[in-house]
Backbone as a printed PyTorch tensor [residue, N CA C, xyz], in Angstrom:
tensor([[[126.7120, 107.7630, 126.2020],
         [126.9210, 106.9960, 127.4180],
         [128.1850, 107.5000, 128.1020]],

        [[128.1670, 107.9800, 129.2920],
         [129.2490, 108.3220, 130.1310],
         [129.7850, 107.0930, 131.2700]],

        [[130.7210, 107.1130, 131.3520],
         [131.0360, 106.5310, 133.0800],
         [131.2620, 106.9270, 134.5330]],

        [[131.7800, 106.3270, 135.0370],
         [131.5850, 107.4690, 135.8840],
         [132.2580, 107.9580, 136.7250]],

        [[133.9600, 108.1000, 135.4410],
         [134.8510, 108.5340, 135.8960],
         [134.9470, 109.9270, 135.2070]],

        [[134.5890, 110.5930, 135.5810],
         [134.8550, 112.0750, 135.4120],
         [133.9250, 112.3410, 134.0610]],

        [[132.7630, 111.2540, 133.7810],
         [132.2670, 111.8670, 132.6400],
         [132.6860, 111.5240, 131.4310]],

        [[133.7880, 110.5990, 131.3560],
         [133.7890, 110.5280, 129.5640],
         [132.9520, 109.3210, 128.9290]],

        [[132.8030, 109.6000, 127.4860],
         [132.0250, 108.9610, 126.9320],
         [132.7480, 107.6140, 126.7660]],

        [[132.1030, 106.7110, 127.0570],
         [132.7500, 105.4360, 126.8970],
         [132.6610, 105.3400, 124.9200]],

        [[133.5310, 104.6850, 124.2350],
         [134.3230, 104.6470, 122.6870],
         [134.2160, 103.0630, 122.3360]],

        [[134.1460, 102.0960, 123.0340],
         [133.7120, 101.0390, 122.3810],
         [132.4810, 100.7650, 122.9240]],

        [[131.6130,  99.5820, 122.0630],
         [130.9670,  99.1880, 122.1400],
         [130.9170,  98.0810, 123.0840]],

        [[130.3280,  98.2380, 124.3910],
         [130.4440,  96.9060, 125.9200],
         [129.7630,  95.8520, 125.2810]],

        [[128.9140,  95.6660, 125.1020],
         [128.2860,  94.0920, 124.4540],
         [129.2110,  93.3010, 123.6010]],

        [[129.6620,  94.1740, 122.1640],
         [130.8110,  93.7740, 121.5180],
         [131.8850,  93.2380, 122.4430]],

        [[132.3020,  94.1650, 123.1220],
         [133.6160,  93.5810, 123.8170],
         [133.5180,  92.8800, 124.3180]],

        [[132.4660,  92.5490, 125.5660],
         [132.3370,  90.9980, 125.9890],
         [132.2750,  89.7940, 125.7490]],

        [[131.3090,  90.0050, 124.4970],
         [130.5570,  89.2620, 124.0170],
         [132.2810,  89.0440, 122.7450]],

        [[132.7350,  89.3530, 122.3840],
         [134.5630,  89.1040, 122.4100],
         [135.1540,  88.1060, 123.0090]],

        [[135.1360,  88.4680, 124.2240],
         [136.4140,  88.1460, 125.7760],
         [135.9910,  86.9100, 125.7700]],

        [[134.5320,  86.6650, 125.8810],
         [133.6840,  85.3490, 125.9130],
         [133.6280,  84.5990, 125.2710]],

        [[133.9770,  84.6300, 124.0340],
         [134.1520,  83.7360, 122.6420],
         [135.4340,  83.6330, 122.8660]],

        [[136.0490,  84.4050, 122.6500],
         [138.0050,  84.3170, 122.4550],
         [138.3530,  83.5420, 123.7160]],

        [[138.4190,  83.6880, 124.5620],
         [138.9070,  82.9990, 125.6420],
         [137.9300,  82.9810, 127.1850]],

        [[136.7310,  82.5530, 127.0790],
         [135.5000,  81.8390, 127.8670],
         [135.5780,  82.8640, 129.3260]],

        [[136.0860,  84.2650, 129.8580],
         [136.1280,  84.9370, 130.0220],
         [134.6930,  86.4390, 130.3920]],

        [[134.7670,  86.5640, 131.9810],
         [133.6650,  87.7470, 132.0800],
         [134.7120,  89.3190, 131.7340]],

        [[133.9690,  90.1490, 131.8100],
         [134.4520,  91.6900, 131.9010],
         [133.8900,  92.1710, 132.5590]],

        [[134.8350,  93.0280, 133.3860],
         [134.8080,  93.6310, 134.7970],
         [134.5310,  94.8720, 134.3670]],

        [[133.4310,  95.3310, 134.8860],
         [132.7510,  97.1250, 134.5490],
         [133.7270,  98.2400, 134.3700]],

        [[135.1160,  97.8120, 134.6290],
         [135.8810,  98.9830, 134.5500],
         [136.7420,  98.9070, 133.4610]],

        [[136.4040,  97.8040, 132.6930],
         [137.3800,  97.4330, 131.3700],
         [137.0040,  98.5760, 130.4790]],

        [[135.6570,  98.9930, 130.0120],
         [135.3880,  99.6620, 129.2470],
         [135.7560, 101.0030, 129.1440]],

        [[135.7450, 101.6390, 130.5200],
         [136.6740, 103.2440, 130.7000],
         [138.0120, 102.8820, 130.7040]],

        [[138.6630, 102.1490, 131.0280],
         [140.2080, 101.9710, 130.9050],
         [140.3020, 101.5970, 129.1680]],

        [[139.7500, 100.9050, 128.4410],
         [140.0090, 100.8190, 127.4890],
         [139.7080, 102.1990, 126.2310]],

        [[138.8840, 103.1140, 126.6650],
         [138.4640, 104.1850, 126.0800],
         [139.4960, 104.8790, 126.0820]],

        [[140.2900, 105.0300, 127.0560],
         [140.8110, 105.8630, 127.5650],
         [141.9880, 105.6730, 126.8090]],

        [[142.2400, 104.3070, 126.8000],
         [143.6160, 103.9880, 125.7990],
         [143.3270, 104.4360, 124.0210]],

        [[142.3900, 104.1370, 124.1710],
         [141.9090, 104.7890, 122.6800],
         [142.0610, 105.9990, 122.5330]],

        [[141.6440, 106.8320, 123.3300],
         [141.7320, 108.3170, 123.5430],
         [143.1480, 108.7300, 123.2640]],

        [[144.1340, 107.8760, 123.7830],
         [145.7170, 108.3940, 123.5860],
         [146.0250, 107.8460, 122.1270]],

        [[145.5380, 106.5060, 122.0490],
         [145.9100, 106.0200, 120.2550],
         [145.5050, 107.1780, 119.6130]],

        [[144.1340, 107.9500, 119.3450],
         [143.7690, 108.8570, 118.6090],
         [144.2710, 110.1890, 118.8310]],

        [[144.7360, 110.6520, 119.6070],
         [145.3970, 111.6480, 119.8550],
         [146.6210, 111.4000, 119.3090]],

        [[147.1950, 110.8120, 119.0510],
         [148.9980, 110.1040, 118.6580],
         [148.3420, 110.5530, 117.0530]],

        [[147.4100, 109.6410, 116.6190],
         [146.8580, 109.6150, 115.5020],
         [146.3410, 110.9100, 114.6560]],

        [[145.9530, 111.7030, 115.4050],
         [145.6700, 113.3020, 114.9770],
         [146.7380, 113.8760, 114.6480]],

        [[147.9480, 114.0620, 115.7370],
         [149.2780, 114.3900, 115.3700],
         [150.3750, 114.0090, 114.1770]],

        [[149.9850, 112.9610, 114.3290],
         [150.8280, 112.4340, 112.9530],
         [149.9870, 112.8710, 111.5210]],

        [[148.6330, 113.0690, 111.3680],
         [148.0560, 113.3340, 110.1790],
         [148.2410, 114.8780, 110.2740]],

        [[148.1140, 115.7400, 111.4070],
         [148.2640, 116.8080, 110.9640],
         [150.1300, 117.4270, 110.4700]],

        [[150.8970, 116.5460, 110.9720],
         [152.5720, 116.7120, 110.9650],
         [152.0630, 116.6240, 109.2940]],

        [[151.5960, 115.4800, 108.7670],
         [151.6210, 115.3090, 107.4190],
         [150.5990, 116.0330, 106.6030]],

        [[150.1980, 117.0810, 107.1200],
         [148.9100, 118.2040, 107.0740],
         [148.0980, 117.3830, 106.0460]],

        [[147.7000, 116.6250, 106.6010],
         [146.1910, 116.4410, 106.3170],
         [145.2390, 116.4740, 107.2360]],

        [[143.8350, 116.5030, 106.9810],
         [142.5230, 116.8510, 107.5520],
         [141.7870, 115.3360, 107.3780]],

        [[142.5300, 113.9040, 107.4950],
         [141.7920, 112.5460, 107.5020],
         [142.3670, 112.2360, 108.6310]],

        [[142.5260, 111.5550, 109.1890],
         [143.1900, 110.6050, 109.8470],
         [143.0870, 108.8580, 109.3050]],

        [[144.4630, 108.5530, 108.9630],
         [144.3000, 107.2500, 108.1880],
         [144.7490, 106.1660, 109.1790]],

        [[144.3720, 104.6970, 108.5060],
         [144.8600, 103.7890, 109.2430],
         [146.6130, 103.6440, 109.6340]],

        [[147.3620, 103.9680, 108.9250],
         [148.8370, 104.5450, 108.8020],
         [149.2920, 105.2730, 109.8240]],

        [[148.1860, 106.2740, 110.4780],
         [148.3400, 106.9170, 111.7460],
         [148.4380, 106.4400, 112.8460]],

        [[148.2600, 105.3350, 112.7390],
         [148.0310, 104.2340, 113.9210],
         [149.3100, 103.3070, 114.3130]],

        [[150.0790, 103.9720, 113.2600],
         [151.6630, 102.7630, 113.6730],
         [152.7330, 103.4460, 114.2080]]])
């Protein structure tokens, strides 16, 4: 699934997330939550690659994430 900002693959799951926002706090989601939020993911995991490879490994762990 792409969007249709330049093509990237949207990284979470949209039903999940709404279906989230909507339980947690009674809340719609606006079509553009899902590429803005990918996108933030995209930089968490990139941060996250770097730090596992500084510590040369070939996993990326939850540890990478802080």
């Amino acid at each position: 699934m792409s969007d249709s900002n330049g093509g990237k693959e949207i990284l979470v799951v949209v039903s999940k997330l709404k279906k989230h926002i909507r339980s947690t706090a009674g809340m719609s989601t606006a079509a553009n939550v899902a590429p803005a939020l990918s996108d933030i993911i995209r930089t968490l995991v990139a941060e996250a690659i770097e730090k596992a490879k500084a510590d040369r490994r070939k996993t990326v762990m939850d540890r990478d994430f802080n």
